[in-house]
C-alpha positions in Angstrom: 0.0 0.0 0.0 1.1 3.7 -1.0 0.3 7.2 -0.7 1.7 10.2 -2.2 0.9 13.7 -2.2 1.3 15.5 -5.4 0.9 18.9 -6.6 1.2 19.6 -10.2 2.0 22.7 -12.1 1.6 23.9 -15.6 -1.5 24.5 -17.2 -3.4 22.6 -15.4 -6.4 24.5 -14.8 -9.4 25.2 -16.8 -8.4 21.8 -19.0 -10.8 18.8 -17.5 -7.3 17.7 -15.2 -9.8 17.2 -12.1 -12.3 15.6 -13.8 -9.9 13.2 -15.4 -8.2 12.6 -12.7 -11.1 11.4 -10.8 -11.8 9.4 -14.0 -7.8 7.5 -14.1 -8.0 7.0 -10.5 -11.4 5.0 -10.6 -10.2 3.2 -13.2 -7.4 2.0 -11.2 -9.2 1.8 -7.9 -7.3 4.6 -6.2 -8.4 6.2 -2.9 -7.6 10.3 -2.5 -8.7 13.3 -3.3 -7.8 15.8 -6.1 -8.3 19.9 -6.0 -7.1 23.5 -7.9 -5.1 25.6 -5.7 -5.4 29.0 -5.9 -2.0 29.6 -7.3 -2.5 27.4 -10.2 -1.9 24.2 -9.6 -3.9 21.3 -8.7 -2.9 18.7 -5.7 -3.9 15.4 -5.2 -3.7 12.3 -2.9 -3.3 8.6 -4.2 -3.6 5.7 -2.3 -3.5 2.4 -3.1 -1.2 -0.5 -4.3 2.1 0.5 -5.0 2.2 -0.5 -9.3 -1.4 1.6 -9.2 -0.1 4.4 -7.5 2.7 4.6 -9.6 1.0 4.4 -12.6 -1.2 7.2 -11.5 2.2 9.4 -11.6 3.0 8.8 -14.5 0.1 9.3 -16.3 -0.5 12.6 -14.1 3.5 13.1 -15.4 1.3 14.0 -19.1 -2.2 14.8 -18.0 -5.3 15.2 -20.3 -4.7 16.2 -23.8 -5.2 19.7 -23.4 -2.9 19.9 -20.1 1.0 21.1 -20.1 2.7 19.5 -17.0 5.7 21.3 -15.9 6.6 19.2 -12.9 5.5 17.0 -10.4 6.1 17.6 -6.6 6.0 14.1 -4.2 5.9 13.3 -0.8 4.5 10.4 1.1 1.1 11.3 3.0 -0.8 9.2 5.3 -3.5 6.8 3.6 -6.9 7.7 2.2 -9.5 4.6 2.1 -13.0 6.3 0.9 -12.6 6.8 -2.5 -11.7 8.7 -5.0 -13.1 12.6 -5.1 -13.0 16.1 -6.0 -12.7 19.1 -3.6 -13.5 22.5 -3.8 -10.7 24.9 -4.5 -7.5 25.5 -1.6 
């Protein structure tokens, strides 16, 4: 079991990265969460098994097609087990 925090930066507002984040991480059966910030960038928690997670990151490492990712920023976080969701802004 793993669980990173991420923030992301680039354009990654106003291009569906929420909503297709919630959609990847279903897919793969993730726990977490997934918000904008106010400055920009969106953050998310992903919990789950470790190949999952993993995969998560990299596919956050490109984003939706109309997304630019600049960089991703990691850390381990303490685990989320109720599903996957999307918050209001930070």
């Amino acid at each position: 079991m793993k669980s990173i925090h991420v923030r992301i930066t680039g354009r990654v507002q106003g291009v569906w990265y929420r909503a297709w984040t919630c959609q990847q991480a279903d897919i793969k059966g993730l726990s977490g969460w997934v918000r904008n910030r106010r400055d920009g960038s969106v953050e998310a928690v992903f919990s789950g098994d470790d190949a999952d997670v993993d995969a998560m990151l990299a596919l956050c490492r490109e984003g939706p097609h109309l997304a630019v990712v600049d960089a991703l920023a990691l850390e381990p976080c303490d685990p989320t087990e109720d599903g996957f969701k999307s918050l209001p802004t930070a």
